[in-house]
One Martini backbone bead per residue (centre of mass of N, CA, C, O) as a GRO file, in nm:
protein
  128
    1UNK     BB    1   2.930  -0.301   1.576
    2UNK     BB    2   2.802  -0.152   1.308
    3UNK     BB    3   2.674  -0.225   0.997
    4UNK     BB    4   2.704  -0.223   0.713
    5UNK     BB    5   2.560  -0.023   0.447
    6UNK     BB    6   2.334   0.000   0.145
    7UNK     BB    7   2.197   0.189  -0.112
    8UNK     BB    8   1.958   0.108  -0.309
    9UNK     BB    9   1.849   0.158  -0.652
   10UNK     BB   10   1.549   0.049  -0.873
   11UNK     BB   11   1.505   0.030  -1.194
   12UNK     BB   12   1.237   0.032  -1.435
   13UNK     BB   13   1.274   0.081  -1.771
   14UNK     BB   14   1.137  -0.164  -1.972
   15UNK     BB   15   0.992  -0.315  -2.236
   16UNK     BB   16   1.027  -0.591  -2.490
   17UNK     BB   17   0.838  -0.708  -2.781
   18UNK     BB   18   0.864  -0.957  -2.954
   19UNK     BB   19   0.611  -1.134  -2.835
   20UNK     BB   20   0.266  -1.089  -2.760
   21UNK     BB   21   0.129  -1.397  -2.801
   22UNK     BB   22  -0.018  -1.348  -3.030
   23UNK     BB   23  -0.079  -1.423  -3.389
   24UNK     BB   24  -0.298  -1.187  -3.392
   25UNK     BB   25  -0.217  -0.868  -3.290
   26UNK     BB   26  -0.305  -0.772  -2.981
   27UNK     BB   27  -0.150  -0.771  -2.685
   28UNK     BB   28  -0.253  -0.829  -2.346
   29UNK     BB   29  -0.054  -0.660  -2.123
   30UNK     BB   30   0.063  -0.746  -1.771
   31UNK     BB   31   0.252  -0.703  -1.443
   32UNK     BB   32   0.502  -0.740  -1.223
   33UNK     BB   33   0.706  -0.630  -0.945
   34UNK     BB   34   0.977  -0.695  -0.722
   35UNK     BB   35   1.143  -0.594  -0.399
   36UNK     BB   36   1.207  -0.850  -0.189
   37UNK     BB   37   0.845  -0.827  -0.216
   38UNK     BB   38   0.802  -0.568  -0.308
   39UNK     BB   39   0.628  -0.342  -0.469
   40UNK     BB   40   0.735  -0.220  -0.819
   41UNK     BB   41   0.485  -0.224  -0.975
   42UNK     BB   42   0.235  -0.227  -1.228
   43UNK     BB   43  -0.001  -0.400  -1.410
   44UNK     BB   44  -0.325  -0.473  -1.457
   45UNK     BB   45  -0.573  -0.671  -1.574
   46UNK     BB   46  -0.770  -0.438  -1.605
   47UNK     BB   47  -0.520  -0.254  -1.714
   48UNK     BB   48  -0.458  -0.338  -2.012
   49UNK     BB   49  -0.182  -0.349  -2.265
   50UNK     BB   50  -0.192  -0.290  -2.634
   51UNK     BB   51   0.047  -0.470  -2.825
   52UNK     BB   52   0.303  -0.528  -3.028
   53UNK     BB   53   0.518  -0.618  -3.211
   54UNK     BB   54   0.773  -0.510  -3.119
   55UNK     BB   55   0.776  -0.307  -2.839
   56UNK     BB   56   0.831   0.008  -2.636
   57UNK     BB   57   0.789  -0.007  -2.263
   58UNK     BB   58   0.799   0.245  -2.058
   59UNK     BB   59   0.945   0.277  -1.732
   60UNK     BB   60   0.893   0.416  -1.362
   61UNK     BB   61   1.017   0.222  -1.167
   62UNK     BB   62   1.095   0.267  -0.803
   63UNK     BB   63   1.334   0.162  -0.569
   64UNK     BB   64   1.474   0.149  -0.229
   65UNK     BB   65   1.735   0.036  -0.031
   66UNK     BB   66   1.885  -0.161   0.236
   67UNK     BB   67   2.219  -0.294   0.284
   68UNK     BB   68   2.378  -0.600   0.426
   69UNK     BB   69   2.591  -0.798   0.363
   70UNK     BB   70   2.437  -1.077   0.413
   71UNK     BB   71   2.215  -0.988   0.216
   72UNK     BB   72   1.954  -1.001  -0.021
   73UNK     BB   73   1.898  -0.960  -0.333
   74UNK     BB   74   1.557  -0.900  -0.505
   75UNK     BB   75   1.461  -0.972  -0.829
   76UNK     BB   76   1.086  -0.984  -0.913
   77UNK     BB   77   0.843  -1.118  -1.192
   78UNK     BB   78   0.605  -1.025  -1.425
   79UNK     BB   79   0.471  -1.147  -1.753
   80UNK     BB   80   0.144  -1.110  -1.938
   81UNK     BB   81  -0.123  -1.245  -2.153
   82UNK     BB   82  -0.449  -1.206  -2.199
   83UNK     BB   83  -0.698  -1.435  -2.230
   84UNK     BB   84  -1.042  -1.548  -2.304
   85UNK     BB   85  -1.012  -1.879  -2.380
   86UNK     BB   86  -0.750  -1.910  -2.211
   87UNK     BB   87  -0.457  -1.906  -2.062
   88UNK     BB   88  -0.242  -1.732  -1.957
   89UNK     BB   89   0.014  -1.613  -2.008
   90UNK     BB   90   0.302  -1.693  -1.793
   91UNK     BB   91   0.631  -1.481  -1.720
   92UNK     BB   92   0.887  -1.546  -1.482
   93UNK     BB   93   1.123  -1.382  -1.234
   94UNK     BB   94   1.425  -1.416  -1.090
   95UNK     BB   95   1.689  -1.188  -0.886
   96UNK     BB   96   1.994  -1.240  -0.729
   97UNK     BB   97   2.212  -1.034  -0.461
   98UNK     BB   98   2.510  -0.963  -0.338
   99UNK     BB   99   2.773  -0.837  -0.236
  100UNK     BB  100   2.940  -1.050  -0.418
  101UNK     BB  101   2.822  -0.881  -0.688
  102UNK     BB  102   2.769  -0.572  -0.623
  103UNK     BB  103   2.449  -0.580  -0.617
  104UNK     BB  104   2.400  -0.545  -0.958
  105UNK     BB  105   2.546  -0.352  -1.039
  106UNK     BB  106   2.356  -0.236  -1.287
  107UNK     BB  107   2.244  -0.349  -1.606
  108UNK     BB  108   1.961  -0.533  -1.698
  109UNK     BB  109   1.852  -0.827  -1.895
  110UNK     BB  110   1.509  -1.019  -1.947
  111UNK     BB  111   1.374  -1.283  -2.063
  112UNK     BB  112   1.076  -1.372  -2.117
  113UNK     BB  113   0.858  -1.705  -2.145
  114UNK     BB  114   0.524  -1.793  -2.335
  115UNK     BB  115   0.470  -1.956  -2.524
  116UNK     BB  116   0.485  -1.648  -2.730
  117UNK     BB  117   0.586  -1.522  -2.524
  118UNK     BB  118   0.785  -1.227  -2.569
  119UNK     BB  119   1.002  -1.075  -2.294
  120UNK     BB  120   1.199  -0.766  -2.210
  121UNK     BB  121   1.333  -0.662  -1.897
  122UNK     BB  122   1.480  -0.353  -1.776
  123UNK     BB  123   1.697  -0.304  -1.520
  124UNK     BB  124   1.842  -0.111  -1.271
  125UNK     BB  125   2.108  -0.043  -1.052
  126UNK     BB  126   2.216   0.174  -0.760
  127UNK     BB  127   2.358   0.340  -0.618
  128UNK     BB  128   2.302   0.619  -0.318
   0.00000   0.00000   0.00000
């Protein structure tokens, strides 16, 4: 008897800013998403954005999956402010779900913080 599954469409819609990391001026923000572990979007360091506080940063990473009752699905990420004095702020996130929470289907808002970094990563999930 095959296995029933679901097609789900996972998009990254925004990051905002609510404090760029810095004290003073623009801080240089990178980030990493991963959907079940596969690369879904991301800015290097090497070609940081440079944000102020209240920054809303639109994006456009979309991955599709195909999901089996038994399964879950995983999203997570980061997002990083590089410093050149001191370590990187570095906020990492993780949202697991499964057939029983009807795959996360819905716009989910995520924040994370590190030192001063404060950002919320919003992204949506739907069936397809």
């Amino acid at each position: 008897m095959p296995t029933e599954s679901t097609k789900l469409r996972i998009s990254f819609l925004n990051l905002k800013v609510t404090n760029n990391g810095e004290w003073t001026g623009k801080g240089e923000l990178y980030w990493d998403f991963l959907v079940d572990g596969e690369p879904t979007g991301g800015r290097s360091i090497s070609n940081v954005l440079k944000v102020a506080d209240g920054e809303l940063i639109p994006l456009s990473a979309t991955r599709e999956v195909r999901k089996s009752n038994g399964e879950s699905l995983s999203i997570s990420g980061s997002i990083s402010e590089r410093d050149n004095l001191d370590k990187d702020d570095f906020a990492p996130f993780e949202d697991n779900y499964t057939v029983n929470d009807s795959w996360g289907r819905g716009t989910h808002s995520r924040t994370v913080r590190d030192g001063r970094l404060d950002v919320t990563v919003t992204y949506k999930i739907e069936r397809v």
